[in-house]
N, C-alpha and C positions, 0 to 999 in steps of 0.2 A: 387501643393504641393510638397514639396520637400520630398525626403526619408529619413528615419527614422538618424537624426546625432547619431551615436553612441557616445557621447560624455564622457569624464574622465575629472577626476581633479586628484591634489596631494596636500594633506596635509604636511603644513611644519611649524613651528616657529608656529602654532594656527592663519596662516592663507592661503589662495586655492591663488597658484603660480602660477600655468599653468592648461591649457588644451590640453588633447589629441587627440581631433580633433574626428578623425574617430574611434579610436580604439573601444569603445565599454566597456573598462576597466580602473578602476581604480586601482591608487597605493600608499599604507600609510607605511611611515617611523613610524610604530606603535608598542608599547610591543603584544604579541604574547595573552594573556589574552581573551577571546571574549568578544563583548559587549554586553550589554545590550538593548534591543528595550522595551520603557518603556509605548509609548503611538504612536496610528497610525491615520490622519483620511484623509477623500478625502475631494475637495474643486470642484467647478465648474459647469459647466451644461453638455449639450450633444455636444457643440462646444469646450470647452477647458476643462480638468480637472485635478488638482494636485492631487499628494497622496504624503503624509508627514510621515514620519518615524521617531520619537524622540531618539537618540541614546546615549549609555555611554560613546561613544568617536568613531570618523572617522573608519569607515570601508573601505575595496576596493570593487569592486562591478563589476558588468559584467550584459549587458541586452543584450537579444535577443527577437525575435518576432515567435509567433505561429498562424498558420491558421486553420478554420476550427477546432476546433473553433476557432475566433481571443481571443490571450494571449498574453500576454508582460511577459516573463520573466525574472527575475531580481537573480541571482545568489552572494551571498555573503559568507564571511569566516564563522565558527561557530555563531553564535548568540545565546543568552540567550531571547526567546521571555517572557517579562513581562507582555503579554497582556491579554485580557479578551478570555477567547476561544470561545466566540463566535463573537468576531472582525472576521469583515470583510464579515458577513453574509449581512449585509444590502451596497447596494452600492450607488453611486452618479453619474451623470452625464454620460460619456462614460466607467465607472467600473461597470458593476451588481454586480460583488463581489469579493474576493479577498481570499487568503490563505498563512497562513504563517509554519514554520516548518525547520526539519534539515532534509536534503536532504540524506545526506551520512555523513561519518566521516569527520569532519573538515570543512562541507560546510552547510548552508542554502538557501532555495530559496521561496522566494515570489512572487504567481503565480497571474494575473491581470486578470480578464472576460471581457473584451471588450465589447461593445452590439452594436459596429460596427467595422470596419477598422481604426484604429489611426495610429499614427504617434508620434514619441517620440521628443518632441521640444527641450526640455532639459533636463539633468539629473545630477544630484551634488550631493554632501557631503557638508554640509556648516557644519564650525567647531565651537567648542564651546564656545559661546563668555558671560562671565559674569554667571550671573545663568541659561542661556538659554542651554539646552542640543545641542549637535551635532546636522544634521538635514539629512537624507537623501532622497532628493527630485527627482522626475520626473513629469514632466509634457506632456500632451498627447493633442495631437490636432485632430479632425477627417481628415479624407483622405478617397482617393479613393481605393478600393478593387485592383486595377492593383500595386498601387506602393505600397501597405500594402504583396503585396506574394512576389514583388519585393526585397523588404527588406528580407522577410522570407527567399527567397532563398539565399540571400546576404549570410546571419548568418547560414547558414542552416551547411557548414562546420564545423563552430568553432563549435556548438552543437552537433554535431556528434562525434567529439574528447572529449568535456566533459561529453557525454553520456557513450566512452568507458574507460575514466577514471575512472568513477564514476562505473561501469561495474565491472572492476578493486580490484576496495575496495569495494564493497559488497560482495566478495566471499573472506571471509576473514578467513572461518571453515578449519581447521585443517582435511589432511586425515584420513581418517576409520585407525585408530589404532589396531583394532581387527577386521580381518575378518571372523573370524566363528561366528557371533553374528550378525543376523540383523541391518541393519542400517536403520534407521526412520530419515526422515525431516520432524520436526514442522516448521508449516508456517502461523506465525499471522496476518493477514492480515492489510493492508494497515500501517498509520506510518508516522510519519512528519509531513507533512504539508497536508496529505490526511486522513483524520479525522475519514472517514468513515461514517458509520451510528450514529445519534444523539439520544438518547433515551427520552421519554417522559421528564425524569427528567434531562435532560440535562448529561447524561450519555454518554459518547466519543466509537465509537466500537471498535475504535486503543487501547486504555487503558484497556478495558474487555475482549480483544483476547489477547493480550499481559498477562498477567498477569493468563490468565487463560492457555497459553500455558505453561509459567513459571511453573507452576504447575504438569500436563502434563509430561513438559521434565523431571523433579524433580521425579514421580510416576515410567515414567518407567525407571529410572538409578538405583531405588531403587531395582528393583525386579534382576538388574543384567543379563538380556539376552538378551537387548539391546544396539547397539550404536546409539545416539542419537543427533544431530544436528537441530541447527534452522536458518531458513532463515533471522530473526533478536531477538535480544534479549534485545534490546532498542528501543526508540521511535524514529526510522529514517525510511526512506523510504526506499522501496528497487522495483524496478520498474518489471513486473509481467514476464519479459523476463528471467532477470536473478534471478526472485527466480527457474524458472524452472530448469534453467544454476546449480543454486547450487544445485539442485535435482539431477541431469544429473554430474555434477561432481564430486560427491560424489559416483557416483552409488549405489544411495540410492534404498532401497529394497521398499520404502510405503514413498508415500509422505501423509501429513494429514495439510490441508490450514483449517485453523479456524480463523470464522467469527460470527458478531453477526446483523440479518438481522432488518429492520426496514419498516413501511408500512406506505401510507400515509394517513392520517386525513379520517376518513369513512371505516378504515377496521382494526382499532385498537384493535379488539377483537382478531383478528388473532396471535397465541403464536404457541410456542414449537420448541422443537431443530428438523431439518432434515439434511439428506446427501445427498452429491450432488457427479455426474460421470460426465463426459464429452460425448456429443453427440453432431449432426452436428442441428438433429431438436430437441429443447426444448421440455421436454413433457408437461408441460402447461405452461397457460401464467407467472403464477406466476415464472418459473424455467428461460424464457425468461427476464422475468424481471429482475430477482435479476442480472442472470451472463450478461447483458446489465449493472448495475449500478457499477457490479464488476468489468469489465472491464474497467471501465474508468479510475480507477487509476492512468495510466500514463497521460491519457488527465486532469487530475485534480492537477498532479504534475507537467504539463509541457511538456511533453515528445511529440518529434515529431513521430507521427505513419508510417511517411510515409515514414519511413528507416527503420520499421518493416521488420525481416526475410523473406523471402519466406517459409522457411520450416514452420513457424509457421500455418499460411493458410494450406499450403499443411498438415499438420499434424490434422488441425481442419476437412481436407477435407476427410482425409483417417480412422479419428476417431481412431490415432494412430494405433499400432501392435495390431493385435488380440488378444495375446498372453498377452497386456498390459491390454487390455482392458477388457477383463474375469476375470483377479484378482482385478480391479479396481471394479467390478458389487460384486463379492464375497465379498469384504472387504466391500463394503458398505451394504450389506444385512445382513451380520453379525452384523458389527455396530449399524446398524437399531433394530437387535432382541434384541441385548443387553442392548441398550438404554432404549426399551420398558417399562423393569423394574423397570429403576432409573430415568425417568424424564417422562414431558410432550411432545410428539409428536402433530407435526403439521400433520395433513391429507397427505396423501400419502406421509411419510415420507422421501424414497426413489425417488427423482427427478434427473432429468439430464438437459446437456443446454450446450455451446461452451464455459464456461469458460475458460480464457487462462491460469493460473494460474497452470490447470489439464492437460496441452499440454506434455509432457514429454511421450515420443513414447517407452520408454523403461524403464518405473519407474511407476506402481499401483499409483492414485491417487485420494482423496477424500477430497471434501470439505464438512467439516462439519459446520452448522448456529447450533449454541450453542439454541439462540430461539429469540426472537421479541423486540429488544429494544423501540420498540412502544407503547408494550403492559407492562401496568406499573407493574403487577408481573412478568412478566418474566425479567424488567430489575431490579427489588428487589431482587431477586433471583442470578441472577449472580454477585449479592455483597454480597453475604454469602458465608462464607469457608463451610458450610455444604454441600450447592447447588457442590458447587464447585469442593468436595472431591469426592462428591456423581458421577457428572458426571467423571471426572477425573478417576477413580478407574472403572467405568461402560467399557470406551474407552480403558483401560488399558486389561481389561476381553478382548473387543472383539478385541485384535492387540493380544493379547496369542492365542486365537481362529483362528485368522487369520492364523498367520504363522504355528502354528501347523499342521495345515491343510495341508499349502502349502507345507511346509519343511518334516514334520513330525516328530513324538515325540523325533526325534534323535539331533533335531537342538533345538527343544523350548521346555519346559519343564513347564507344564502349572500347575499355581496357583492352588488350591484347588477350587478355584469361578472357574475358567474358567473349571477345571475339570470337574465338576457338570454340568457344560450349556453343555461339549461338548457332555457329554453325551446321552442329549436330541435334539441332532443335527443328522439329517438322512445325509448317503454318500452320496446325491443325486447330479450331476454333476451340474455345476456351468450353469444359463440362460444364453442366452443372453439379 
């Protein structure tokens, strides 16, 4: 079988002029507009399989290939997905499943799940002829595991260049303006085309962290003793390296990743918001789990692991600075007591596990599960502004409490709520 043809076309006059052989890319003499993708489906069995793309007019397009797991990735300009959000759950032939989404500023990308080694036999843009929309088509053939890494490594460059493009433009926040004022990154997790956790009622966890961050940023700009920064503020991806990257360049004081956790079928009773530290052993399985599904992110987006940093590893191995790592145990026991108040707590509130997201060797960081998209009050809950305000205003108490602490009363200057809690707060020196 032969290796993967990176194949392009070029739209011209409303009809495909050439092709570009090996490149990999396409190119459209096109208005700058994005299209629209209005309807997507797969065709074939487990020896050939298409997947069809319905489009508002010719795009350019870029594929590459991923190992371990096998992906096909297909990079394109902005796109408007029209689709059902749950396209691309069910798959056909050599697809298990698929994903779609805006990658970065100005780019989309749609990720392929393979269920074995393929090979790309064709790939086009067919243009818009009559009532029939634009089309853009690839076609997948099965192949051997040796010329499927073959290929990988082929591409493996050009990926690496639009991995540090896209690098680039995710780190798009303005420097700390005011520096005697702590700086906070909110961090919504996941975005794009990586959907995250699905909730019983068909509840997205990209759109309930997102929005409940919004929130969040909004509570503490009001109080005025914060600067405040988020890792995204729209519905794109942003891959778990460089959300650290914009922690660490910011020289953010407290990073805070919020999430909304999800369980599968036979443990749906299971609710409530917890915080999470970074540690090298998980302390149960449950804390194992989640930062295993959080992590995958970039595997879910596309993203090649195996140009992963060094330091990252070494950072997971050394459980970051000491010094990071005691205010990241304080900020979350705090949290944990404040919460106690204003919401439902899941059992041992207070968890750890090698989340990469919480790798920042010189920046406090916690991830907080808002509660159980699985479990149907708790995802009723996080669509009410009361739920909402209620946690919001709780997280708001204990980041006064925090730094108070930290800085002391010279630097933060704590609410009348937070006054009251700190008062029932012993000096007692920070665990390990």
């Amino acid at each position: 079988m032969a290796m993967v043809p990176r194949m392009a076309c070029r739209f011209v006059a409303a009809a495909i002029v050439a092709w570009l052989g090996t490149a990999g890319v396409s190119s459209y003499a096109e208005d700058t507009a994005p299209a629209t993708a209005r309807d997507a489906r797969l065709a074939g069995d487990e020896l050939r399989t298409r997947f069809v793309m319905d489009l508002s007019k010719p795009v350019d397009f870029a594929v590459s290939t991923l190992s371990d797991p096998y992906r096909v990735v297909i990079d394109l300009p902005q796109v408007s997905f029209d689709l059902d959000p749950v396209a691309g759950r069910e798959g056909r032939g050599l697809v298990s499943d698929w994903r779609f989404g805006l990658f970065a500023a100005g780019k989309s990308r749609i990720v392929l799940d393979a269920t074995a080694p393929v090979s790309v036999d064709k790939v086009f843009v067919l243009p818009p002829v009559s009532d029939q929309p634009a089309r853009f088509v690839i076609d997948l053939v099965k192949t051997t595991r040796e010329a499927f890494l073959s290929e990988a490594a082929e591409t493996a460059e050009q990926a690496r260049a639009e991995r540090a493009a896209v690098a680039r433009k995710g780190d798009r926040l303005k420097p700390q303006d005011d520096e005697t004022r702590p700086l906070i990154v909110l961090d919504p997790g996941h975005g794009g085309l990586d959907t995250g956790a699905t909730g019983a009622g068909g509840t997205l966890e990209k759109a309930v962290v997102l929005d409940f961050s919004l929130l969040l940023r909004d509570k503490l700009a009001e109080t005025g003793r914060y600067d405040v920064r988020m890792t995204r503020d729209t519905d794109v991806f942003i891959p778990l390296r460089e959300r650290v990257k914009i922690a660490r360049g910011h020289q953010a004081d407290l990073l805070v990743s919020v999430h909304a956790d999800s369980v599968r079928i036979g443990r749906s009773q299971v609710r409530g918001a917890g915080v999470y530290t970074l540690s090298e052993t998980a302390s149960d399985e449950i804390a194992a789990a989640l930062a295993e599904r959080e992590n995958r992110s970039d595997v879910i987006a596309g993203i090649d692991l195996a140009d992963e940093p060094d330091d990252v590893t070494d950072i997971l191995i050394d459980l970051a600075r000491m010094e990071t790592k005691k205010f990241s145990y304080f900020f979350a026991r705090t949290l944990v007591d404040e919460l106690r108040g204003s919401a439902e707590l899941v059992k041992n509130p207070h968890r750890s596990a090698g989340f990469r997201v919480l790798t920042a060797h010189d920046v406090p960081s916690a991830l907080v599960e808002l509660g159980y998209l699985s479990h149907k009050l708790d995802e009723k809950l996080m669509a009410t502004d009361a739920w909402r305000n209620r946690m919001a205003e709780a997280i708001v108490v204990a980041i006064d409490r925090y730094f108070a602490r930290r800085f002391g009363a010279a630097h933060v200057t704590l609410s009348q709520t937070a006054e009251a809690a700190e008062s029932d707060v012993t000096g007692a020196a920070v665990q390990q």
